[in-house]
C-alpha positions as a printed NumPy array, in Angstrom:
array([[ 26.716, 123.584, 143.381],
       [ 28.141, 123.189, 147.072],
       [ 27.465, 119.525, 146.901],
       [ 29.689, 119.335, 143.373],
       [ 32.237, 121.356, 144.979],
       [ 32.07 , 118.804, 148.334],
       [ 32.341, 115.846, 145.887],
       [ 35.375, 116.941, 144.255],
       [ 37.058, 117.834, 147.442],
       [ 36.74 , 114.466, 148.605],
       [ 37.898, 112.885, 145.416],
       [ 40.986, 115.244, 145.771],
       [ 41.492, 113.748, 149.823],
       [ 40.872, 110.518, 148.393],
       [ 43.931, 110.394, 145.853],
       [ 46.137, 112.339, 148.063],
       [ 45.91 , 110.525, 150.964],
       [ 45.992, 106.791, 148.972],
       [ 48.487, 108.475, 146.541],
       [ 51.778, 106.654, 146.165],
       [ 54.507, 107.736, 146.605],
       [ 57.284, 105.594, 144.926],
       [ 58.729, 106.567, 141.61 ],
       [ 57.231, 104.843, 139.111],
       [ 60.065, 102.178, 137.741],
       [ 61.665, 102.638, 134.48 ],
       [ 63.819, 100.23 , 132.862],
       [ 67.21 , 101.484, 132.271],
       [ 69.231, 100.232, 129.06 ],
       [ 72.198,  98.857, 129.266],
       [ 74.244,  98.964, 126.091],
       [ 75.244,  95.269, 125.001],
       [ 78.723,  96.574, 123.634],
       [ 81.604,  98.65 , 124.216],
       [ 83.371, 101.612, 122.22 ],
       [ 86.837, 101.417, 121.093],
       [ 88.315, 104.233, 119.554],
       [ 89.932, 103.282, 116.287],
       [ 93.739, 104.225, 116.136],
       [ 94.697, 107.372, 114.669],
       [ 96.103, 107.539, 110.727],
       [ 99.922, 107.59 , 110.621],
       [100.525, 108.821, 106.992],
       [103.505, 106.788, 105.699],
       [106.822, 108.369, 104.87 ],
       [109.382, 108.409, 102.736],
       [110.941, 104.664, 104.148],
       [113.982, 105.65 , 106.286],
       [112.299, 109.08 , 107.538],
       [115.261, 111.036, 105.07 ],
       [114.15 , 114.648, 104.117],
       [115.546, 116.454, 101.43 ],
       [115.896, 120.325, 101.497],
       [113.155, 122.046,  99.874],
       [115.373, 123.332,  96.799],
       [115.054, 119.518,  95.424],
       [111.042, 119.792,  95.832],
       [109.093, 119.786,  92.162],
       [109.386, 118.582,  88.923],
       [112.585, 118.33 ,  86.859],
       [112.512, 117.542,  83.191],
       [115.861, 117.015,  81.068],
       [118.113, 114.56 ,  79.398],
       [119.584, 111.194,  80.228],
       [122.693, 110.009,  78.741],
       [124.182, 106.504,  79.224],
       [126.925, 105.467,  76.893],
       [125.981, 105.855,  72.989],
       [122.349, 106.436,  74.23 ],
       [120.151, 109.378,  75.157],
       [116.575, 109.329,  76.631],
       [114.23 , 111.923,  78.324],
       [113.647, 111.533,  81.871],
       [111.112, 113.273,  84.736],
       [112.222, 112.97 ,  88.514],
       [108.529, 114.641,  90.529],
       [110.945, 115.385,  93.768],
       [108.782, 115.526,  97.593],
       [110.851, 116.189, 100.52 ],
       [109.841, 112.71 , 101.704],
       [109.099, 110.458,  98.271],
       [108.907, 111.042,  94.472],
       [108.794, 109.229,  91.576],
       [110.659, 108.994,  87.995],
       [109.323, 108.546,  84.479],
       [111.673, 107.709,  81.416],
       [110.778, 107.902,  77.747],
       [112.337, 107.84 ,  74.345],
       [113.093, 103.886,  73.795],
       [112.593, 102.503,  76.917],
       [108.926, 103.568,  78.648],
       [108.942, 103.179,  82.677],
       [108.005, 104.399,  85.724],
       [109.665, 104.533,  89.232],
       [109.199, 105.406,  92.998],
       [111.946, 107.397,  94.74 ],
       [113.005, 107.056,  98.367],
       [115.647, 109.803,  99.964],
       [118.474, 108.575, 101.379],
       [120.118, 109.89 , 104.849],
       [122.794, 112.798, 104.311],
       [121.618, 115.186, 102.093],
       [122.542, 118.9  , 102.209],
       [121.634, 122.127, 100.356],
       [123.677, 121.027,  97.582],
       [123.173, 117.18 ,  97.2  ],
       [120.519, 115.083,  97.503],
       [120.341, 111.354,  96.871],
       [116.943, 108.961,  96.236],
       [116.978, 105.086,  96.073],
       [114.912, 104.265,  92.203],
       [112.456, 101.371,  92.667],
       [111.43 , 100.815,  89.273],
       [107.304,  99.716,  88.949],
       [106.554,  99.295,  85.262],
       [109.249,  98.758,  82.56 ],
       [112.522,  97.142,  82.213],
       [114.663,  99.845,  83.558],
       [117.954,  99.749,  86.059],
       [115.911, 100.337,  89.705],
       [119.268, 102.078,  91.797],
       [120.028, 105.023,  93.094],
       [120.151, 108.82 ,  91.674],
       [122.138, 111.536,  93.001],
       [121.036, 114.923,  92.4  ],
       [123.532, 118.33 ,  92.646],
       [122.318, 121.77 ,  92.608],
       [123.239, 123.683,  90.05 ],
       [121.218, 126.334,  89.897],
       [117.839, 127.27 ,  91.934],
       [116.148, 125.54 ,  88.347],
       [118.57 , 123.16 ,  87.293],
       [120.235, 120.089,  88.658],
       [122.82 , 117.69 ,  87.45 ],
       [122.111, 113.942,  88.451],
       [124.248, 110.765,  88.288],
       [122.533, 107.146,  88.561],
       [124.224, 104.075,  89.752],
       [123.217, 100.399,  90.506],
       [124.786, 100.905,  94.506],
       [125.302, 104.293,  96.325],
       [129.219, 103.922,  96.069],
       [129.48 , 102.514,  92.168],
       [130.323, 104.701,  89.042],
       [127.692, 106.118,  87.394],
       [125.917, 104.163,  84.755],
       [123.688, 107.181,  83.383],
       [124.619, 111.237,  83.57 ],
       [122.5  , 114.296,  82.938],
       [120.709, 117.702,  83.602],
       [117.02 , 118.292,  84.234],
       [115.474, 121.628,  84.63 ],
       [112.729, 123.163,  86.492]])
């Protein structure tokens, strides 16, 4: 048993004393790209950055009337963007922009018609009420109005 023990102490001298001491060498990887952080979403906005007062915001439904002529018309009013629907003859479908200036009374959106053979323009919008609004369209800001009406809330 002492001569086991004896063998095993020399084995243990043995590696110790021949025993290396370096670090063994491990490759290190190098990555054969680089990161670049995509650029962050900018929602878009309503074109010219015009907000209209939160009175305007929802969706109006009412009556058109433009000369002998009557038709049914939906204005879906955002602070920033909106869009228009008329039926009854006529079947089409707009976007709507606000202009600069409005106030707590008036608010004005550029029409950009997208389906249908409708006037695109612009629509002015006056408060009457906290659910009802009177509106005027016109080919230019500054013209007469072609069209007249009242939608509700």
């Amino acid at each position: 048993m002492l001569a086991l023990i004896a063998i095993i102490v020399v084995v243990v001298l043995v590696v110790v004393a021949n025993g290396d001491d370096d670090d063994p060498v491990i490759p290190r990887y190098t990555p054969s790209f680089t990161y670049t952080p995509r650029t962050p979403y900018t929602p878009p906005t309503g074109g010219t950055g015009a907000r209209v007062p939160l009175d305007f915001v929802g969706v109006w439904k009412g009556t058109g009337y433009q000369g002998s002529s009557t038709w049914q018309v939906q204005y879906n009013l955002l602070t920033t963007i909106g869009t228009v629907r008329y039926t009854s003859g006529s079947d089409c479908m707009g976007t709507l922009r606000p202009e600069e200036g409005a106030t707590s009374t008036t608010a004005t959106y550029r029409i950009t018609i997208v389906s249908g053979s409708c006037m695109s323009g612009y629509v002015t919008f006056r408060k009457v009420s906290d659910t009802s609004l009177r509106f005027e369209e016109k080919r230019t800001p500054t013209s007469t109005p072609v069209a007249t009406g009242t939608v509700r809330k």
